[in-house]
VEXTIRO-595203 format. One record per residue (C-alpha): residue in one letter; chain; x, y, z. Coordinates in steps of 0.001 Angstrom, whole numbers. Each point is the difference from the previous one (the first is absolute). Example, Ala and Ser with C-alpha at 12.3 -4.5 7.8 and 13.67 -1.06 7.14 Angstrom:
<vokes>
rest	kette	px	py	pz
a	A	12300	-4500	7800
s	A	1370	3440	-660
</vokes>
This chain:
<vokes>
rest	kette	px	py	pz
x	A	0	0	0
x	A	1449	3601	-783
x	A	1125	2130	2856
x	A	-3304	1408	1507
x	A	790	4073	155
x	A	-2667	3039	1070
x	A	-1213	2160	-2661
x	A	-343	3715	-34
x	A	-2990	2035	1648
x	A	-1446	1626	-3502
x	A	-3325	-560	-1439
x	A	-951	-1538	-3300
x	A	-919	2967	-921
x	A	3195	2039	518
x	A	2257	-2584	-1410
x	A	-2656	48	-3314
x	A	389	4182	34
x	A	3510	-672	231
x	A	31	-1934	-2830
x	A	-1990	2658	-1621
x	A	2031	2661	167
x	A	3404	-2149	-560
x	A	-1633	-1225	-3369
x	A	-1056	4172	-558
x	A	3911	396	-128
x	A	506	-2388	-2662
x	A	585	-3048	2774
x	A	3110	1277	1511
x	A	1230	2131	1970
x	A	2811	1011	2423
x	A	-1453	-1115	4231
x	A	1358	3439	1142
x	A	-1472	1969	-2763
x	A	-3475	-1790	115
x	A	146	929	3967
x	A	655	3348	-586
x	A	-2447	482	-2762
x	A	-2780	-1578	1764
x	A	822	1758	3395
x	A	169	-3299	1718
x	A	2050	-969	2731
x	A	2881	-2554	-1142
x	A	-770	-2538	2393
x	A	-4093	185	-1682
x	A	1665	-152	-3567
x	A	2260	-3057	1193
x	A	-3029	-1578	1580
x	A	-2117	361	-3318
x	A	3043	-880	-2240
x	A	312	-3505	2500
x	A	-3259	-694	-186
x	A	-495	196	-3818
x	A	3539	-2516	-308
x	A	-1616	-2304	2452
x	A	-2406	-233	-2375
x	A	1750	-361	-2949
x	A	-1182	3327	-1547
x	A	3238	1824	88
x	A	3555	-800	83
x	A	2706	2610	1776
x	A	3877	132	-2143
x	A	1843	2766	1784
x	A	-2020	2816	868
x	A	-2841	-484	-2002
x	A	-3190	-2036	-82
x	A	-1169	-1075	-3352
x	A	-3443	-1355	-666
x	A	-473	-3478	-1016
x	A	-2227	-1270	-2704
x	A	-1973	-1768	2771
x	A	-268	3661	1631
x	A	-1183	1425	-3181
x	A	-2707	-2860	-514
x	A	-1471	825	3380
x	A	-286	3587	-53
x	A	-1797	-500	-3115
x	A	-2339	-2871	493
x	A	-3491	211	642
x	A	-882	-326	4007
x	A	-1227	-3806	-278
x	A	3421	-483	-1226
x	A	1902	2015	1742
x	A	-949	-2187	2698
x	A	642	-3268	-1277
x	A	3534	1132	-1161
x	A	429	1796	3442
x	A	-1144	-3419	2005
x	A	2948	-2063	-2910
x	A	2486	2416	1889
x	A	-880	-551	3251
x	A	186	-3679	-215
x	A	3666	307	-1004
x	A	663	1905	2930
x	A	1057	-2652	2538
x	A	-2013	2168	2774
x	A	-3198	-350	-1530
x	A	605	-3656	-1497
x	A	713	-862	3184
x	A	-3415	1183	1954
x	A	-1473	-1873	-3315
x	A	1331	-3005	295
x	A	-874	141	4139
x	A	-3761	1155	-597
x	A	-35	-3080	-2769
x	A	647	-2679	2711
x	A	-2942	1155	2573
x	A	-3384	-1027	-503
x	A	-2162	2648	-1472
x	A	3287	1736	-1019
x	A	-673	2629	2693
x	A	1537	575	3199
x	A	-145	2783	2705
x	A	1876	3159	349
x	A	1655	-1054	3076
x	A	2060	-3131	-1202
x	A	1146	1857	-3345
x	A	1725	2815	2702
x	A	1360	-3193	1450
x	A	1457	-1129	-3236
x	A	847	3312	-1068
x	A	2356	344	3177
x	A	1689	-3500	-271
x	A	625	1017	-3772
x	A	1316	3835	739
x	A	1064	126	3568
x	A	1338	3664	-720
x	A	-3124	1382	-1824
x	A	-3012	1495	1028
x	A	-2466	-3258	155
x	A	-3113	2592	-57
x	A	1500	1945	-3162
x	A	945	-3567	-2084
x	A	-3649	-1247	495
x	A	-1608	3413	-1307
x	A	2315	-131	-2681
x	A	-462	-3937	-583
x	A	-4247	1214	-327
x	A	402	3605	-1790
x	A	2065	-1512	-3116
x	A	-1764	-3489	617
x	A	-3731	1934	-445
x	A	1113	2254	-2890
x	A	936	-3032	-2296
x	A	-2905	-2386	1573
x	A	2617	-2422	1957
x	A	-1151	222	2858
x	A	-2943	1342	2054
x	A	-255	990	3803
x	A	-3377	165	1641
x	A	555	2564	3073
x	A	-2730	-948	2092
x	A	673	-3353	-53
x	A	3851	779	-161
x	A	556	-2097	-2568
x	A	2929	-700	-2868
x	A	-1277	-1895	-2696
x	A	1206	-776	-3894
x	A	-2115	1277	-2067
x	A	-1521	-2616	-2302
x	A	-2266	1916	-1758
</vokes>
């Protein structure tokens, strides 16, 4: 199994912007320049710029971050597929294929809040438990991977 490694605290929708704009500049561009341009803190840039290479979107030579044809598909796809090529990158992130491949062993491929923190802190001992699982839900939910019922406080995969 690959190493197991936290991913950044950005929304779908802020790595997809970033994408945006990186594909605005012809699908390259210069990290310092983009931060400065877009007023944005380094470390946010650096966040968005990880993200997007976890997900096989962008790659990062040097200094710059170059969009990937697999970027440039998602940014323009429709929403329904957007999804389904969002949910094909999550799966290769050994994070998410992980929680997949645990939720896939219990029986109604469900399982409470409560024992994914568990996992979650056996797997990253120096992360923030609480900020993995809302991760794990906010990228799982965008690309229809997985689903989390609150009141029940419940992880799920989404089989729909």
């Amino acid at each position: 199994m690959a190493e197991i490694e936290p991913v950044p605290d950005v929304s779908i929708s802020k790595i997809l912007g970033f994408l945006e704009v990186l594909d605005d500049r012809g699908g390259r561009e210069d990290i310092y320049k983009l931060a400065e341009d877009l007023k944005m803190e380094m470390g946010e840039v650096l966040n968005l710029m990880r993200a997007a290479e976890l997900l096989r979107l962008v790659e990062t030579p040097g200094g710059d971050v170059v969009l990937l044809s697999e970027g440039k598909a998602m940014i323009e796809a429709e929403v329904n597929q957007k999804k389904s090529l969002l949910k094909n990158c999550l799966l290769s992130i050994p994070l998410f294929a992980y929680f997949v491949h645990i939720l896939e062993g219990l029986e109604g491929k469900r399982a409470k809040k409560k024992e994914m923190i568990k996992i979650v802190k056996r797997l990253l001992v120096n992360e923030n438990p609480e900020r993995i699982f809302r991760i794990l839900v906010d990228w799982g939910r965008y690309a229809e991977l997985f689903g989390y019922n609150p009141d029940e406080q419940e992880f799920y995969l989404d089989t729909a």
